[in-house]
VEXROVO-269085 format. One record per atom (N, C-alpha, C): x, y, z; residue in one letter. Coordinates in steps of 0.2 Angstrom, whole numbers, plus 5000, padded with zeros to 4 digits. Each point is the difference from the previous one (the first is absolute). Layout:
XYZa/...
***
This chain:
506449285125x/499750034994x/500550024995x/500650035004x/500450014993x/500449954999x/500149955002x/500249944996x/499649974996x/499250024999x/499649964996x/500150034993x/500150084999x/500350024995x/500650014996x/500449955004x/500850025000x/500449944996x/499549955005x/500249934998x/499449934998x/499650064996x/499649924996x/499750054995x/499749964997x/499850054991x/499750044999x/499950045009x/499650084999x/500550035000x/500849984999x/500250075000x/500150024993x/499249994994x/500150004994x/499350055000x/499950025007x/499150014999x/499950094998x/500750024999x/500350084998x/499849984990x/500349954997x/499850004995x/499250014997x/499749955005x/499249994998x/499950065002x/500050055004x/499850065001x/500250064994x/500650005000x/500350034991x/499649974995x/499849964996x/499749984995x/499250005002x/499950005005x/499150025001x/499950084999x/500450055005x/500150054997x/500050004992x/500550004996x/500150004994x/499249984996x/499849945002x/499449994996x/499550045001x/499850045008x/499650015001x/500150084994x/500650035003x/500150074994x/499949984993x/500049954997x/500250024994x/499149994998x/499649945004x/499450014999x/499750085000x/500050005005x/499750095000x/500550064995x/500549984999x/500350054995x/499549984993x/499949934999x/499549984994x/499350055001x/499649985006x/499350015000x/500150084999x/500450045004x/500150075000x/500250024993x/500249994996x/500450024994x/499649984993x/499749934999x/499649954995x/499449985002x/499350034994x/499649965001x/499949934997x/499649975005x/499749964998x/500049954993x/500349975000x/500249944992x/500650054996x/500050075002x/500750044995x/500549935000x/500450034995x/500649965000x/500450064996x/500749985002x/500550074999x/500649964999x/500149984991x/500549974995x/500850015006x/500549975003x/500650015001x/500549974999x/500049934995x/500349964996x/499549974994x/500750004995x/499449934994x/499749955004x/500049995005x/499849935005x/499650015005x/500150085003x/499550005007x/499950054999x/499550015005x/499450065002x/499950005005x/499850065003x/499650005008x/499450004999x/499749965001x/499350005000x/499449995007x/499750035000x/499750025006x/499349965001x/499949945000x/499749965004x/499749985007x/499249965000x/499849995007x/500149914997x/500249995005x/500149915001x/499749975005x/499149994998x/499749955007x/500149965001x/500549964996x/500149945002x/500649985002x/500449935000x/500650015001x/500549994995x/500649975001x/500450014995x/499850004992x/500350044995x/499449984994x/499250014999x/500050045004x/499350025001x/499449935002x/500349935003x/499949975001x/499350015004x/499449934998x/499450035006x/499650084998x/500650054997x/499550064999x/499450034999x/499849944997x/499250034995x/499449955009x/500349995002x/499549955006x/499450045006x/500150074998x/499550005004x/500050055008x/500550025002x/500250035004x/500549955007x/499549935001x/500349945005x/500750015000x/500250004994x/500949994999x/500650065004x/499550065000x/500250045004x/500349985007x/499750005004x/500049965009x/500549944996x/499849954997x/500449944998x/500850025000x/500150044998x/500750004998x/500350075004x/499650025005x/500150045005x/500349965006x/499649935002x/500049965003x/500749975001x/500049974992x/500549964998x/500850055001x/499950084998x/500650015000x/500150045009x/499450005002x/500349985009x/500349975005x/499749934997x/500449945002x/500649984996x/500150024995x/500749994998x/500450045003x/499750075002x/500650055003x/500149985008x/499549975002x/500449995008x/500449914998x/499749974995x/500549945001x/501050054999x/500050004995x/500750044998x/500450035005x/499350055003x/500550035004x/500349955005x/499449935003x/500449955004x/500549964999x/499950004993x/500849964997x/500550055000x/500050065000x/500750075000x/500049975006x/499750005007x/500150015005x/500349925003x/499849964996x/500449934999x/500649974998x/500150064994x/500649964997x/500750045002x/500549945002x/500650035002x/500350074994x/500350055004x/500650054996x/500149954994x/500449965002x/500449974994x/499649964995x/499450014999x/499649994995x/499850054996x/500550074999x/499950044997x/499650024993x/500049944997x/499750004993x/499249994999x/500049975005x/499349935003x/499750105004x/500249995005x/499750085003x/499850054994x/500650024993x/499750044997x/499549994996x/500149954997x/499149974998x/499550015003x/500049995007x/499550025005x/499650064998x/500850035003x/499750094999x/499650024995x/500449964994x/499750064992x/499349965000x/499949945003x/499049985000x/499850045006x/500150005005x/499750045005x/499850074998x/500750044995x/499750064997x/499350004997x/500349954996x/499550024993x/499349965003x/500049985002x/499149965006x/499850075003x/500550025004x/499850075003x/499950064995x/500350004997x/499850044994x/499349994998x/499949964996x/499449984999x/499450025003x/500149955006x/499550005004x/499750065003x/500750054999x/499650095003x/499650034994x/500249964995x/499450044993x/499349955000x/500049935002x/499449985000x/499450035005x/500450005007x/499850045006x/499650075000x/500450034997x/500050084998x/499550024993x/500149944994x/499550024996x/499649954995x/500149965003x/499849944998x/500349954993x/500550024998x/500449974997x/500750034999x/500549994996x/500749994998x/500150054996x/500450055000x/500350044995x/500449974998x/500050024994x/500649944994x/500250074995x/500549984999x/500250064992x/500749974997x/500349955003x/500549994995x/499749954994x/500550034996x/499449954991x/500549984997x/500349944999x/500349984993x/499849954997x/500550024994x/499449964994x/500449994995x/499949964995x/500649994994x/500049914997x/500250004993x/500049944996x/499349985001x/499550075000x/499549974998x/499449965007x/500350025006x/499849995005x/500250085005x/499450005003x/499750055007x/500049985006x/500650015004x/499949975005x/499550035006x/499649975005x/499550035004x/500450075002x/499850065003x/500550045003x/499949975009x/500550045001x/500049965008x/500550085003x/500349985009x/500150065001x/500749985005x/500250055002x/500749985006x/499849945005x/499349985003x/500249985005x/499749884996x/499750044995x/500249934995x/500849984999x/500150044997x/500749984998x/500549985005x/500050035007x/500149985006x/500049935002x/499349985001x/499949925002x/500149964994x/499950034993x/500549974993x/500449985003x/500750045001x/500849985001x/499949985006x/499650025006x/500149945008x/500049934997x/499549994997x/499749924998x/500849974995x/500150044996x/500449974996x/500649995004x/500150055006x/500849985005x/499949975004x/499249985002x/500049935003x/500249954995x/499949994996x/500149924997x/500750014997x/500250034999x/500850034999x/500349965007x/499950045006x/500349985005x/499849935002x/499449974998x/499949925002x/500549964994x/500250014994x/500549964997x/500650045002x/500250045002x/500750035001x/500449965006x/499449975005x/499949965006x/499949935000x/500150004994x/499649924998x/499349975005x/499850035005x/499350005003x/499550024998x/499750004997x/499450024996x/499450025005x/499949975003x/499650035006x/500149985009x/500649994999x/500349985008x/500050065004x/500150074997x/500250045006x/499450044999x/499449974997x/499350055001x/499849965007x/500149944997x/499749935006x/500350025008x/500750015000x/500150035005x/500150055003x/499850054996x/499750065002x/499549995004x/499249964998x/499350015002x/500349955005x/500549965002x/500149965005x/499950045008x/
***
């Protein structure tokens, strides 16, 4: 057992638990401190703003009905046990490839505790500028943001584009 976190890409599974942490506090540092749609000015660009998100990224699906809720409960279960099996797949020396893991493991487990627990997403980070508003989103978005982005990073850095996912699920 402790070679499985020692020497394959769970021994990255301390960072997903650090940034779940992090997401889950800062969500309830929101809900506890800001109601509902407030927004609290902290740059010419950003605001906290205290948002529900029934839907998914972007508020995508949100206005549908309730269904989407389970749907993307669903989806972000099965993403967290694939991930974990690929941390548990991918050699040590894959460092960069595990850390991407992580930071989407996080942010799925993140999520998935606010769909579970209240039926959608806490979101409060808001930027906005040259005349565009970006959706707000939260720690554990941002999270599978940069996983996703150092996946494909790590597939050109590799020149493999998707050989070491393929052998991974091998």
């Amino acid at each position: 057992m402790k070679k499985l976190f020692t020497e394959t890409g769970l021994r990255w599974i301390w960072l997903t638990l650090i940034l779940l942490v992090a997401d889950q506090v800062t969500k309830q540092l929101v809900v506890s401190n800001m109601d509902l749609y407030q927004s609290i000015d902290i740059l010419p660009f950003f605001n906290l703003t205290y948002v529900h998100n029934l839907g998914a990224a972007f508020s995508f699906l949100a206005d549908q009905g309730g269904w989407q809720r389970w749907f993307f409960t669903a989806i972000a279960a099965i993403a967290s046990i694939v991930f974990i099996v690929w941390l548990a797949k991918t050699p040590k020396q894959q460092a960069l490839l595990s850390v991407a893991f992580a930071l989407i493991l996080s942010g799925a487990v993140g999520n998935l505790i606010d769909r579970v627990l209240f039926g959608y997403v806490i979101d409060f980070i808001d930027f906005y500028g040259f005349g565009y508003h970006f959706p707000a989103f939260n720690i554990a978005d941002s999270t599978i943001f940069i996983g996703a982005a150092l996946m494909i990073f790590d597939s050109f850095k590799n020149g493999e584009s998707s050989t070491k996912i393929q052998d991974i699920n091998s």
